[in-house]
C-alpha positions in Angstrom: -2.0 -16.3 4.1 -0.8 -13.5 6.4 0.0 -10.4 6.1 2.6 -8.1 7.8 2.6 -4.4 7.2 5.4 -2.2 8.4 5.8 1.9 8.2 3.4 4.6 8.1 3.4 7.3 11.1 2.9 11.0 11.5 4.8 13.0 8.4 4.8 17.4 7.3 3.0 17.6 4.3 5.6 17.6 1.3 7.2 14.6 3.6 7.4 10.8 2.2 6.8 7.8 4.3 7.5 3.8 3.0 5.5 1.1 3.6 6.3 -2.6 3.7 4.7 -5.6 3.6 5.6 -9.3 3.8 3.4 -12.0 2.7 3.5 -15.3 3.9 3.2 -18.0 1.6 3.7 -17.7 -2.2 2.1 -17.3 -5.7 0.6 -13.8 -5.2 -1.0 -12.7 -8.4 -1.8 -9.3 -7.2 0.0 -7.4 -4.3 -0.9 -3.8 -3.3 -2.3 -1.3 -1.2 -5.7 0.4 -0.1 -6.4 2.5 2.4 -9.6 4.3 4.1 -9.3 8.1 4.8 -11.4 8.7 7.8 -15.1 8.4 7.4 -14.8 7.5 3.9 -14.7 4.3 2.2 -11.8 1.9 1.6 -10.2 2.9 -1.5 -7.2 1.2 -3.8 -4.0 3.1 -3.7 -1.7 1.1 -6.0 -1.4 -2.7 -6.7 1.3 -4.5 -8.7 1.1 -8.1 -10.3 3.5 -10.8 -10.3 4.7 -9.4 -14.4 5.3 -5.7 -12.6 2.4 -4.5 -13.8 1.3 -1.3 -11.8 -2.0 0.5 -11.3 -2.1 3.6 -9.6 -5.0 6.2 -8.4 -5.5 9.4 -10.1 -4.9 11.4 -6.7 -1.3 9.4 -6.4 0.0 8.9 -9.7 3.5 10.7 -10.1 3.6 10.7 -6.3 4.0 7.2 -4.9 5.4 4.1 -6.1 4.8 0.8 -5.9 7.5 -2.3 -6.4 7.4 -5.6 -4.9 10.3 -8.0 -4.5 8.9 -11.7 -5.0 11.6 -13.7 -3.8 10.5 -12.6 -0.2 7.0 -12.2 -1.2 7.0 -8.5 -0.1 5.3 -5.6 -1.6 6.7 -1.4 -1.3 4.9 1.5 -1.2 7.0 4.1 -1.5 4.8 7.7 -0.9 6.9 11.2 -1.3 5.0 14.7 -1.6 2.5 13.7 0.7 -0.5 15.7 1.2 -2.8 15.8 4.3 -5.4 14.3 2.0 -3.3 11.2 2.2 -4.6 10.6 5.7 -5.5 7.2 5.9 -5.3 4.0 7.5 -3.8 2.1 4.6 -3.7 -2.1 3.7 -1.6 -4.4 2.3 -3.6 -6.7 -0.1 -3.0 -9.5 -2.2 -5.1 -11.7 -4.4 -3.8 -15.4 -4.5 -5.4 -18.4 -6.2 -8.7 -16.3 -6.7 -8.8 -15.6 -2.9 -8.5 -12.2 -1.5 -6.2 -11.3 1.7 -6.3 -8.2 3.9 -3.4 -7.1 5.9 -4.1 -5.2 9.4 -4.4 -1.6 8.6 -1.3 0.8 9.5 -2.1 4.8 10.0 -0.9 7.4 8.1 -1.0 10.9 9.3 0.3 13.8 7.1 0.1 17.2 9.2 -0.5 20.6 7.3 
């Protein structure tokens, strides 16, 4: 299994930013995203299951969304009203066939 994260960058505060990521293979149980603010410890953002089932954070709840479109095996994070706190370097993670899968890590910045 591989995956393929796309988006993040440098955003204002209050800004949004999307993240994608495709997923090679199929039958992904759980798709989502964690990230690790620096000098902190990888955390879960948001993860999704193959029902549409979400689970969010308490520090993102009514802020980000997660979606995930399984016909092309890719999973969304959609992130408005973001707050420098957000500062991470987040993952795409999946759980397949009791096996867990990390993506390579894409930065987010989010200037005050």
């Amino acid at each position: 299994v591989q995956l393929q994260a796309y988006g993040g960058g440098l955003v204002q505060a209050g800004g949004s930013l999307r993240l994608s990521c495709s997923a090679s293979g199929n039958i992904f149980s759980i798709l989502g995203w964690f990230r690790q603010p620096p000098g902190k410890k990888r955390e879960s953002v948001a993860t999704i299951t193959s029902g549409g089932t979400t689970n969010y954070a308490d520090s993102v709840k009514g802020r980000f969304t997660i979606s995930r479109h399984n016909a092309v095996n890719t999973v969304y994070l959609e992130m408005n009203s973001l707050k420098p706190e957000d500062t991470a370097v987040y993952y795409c993670y999946c759980y397949r066939l009791g096996q867990e899968y990390w993506g390579r890590g894409t930065q987010v910045t989010v200037s005050s």
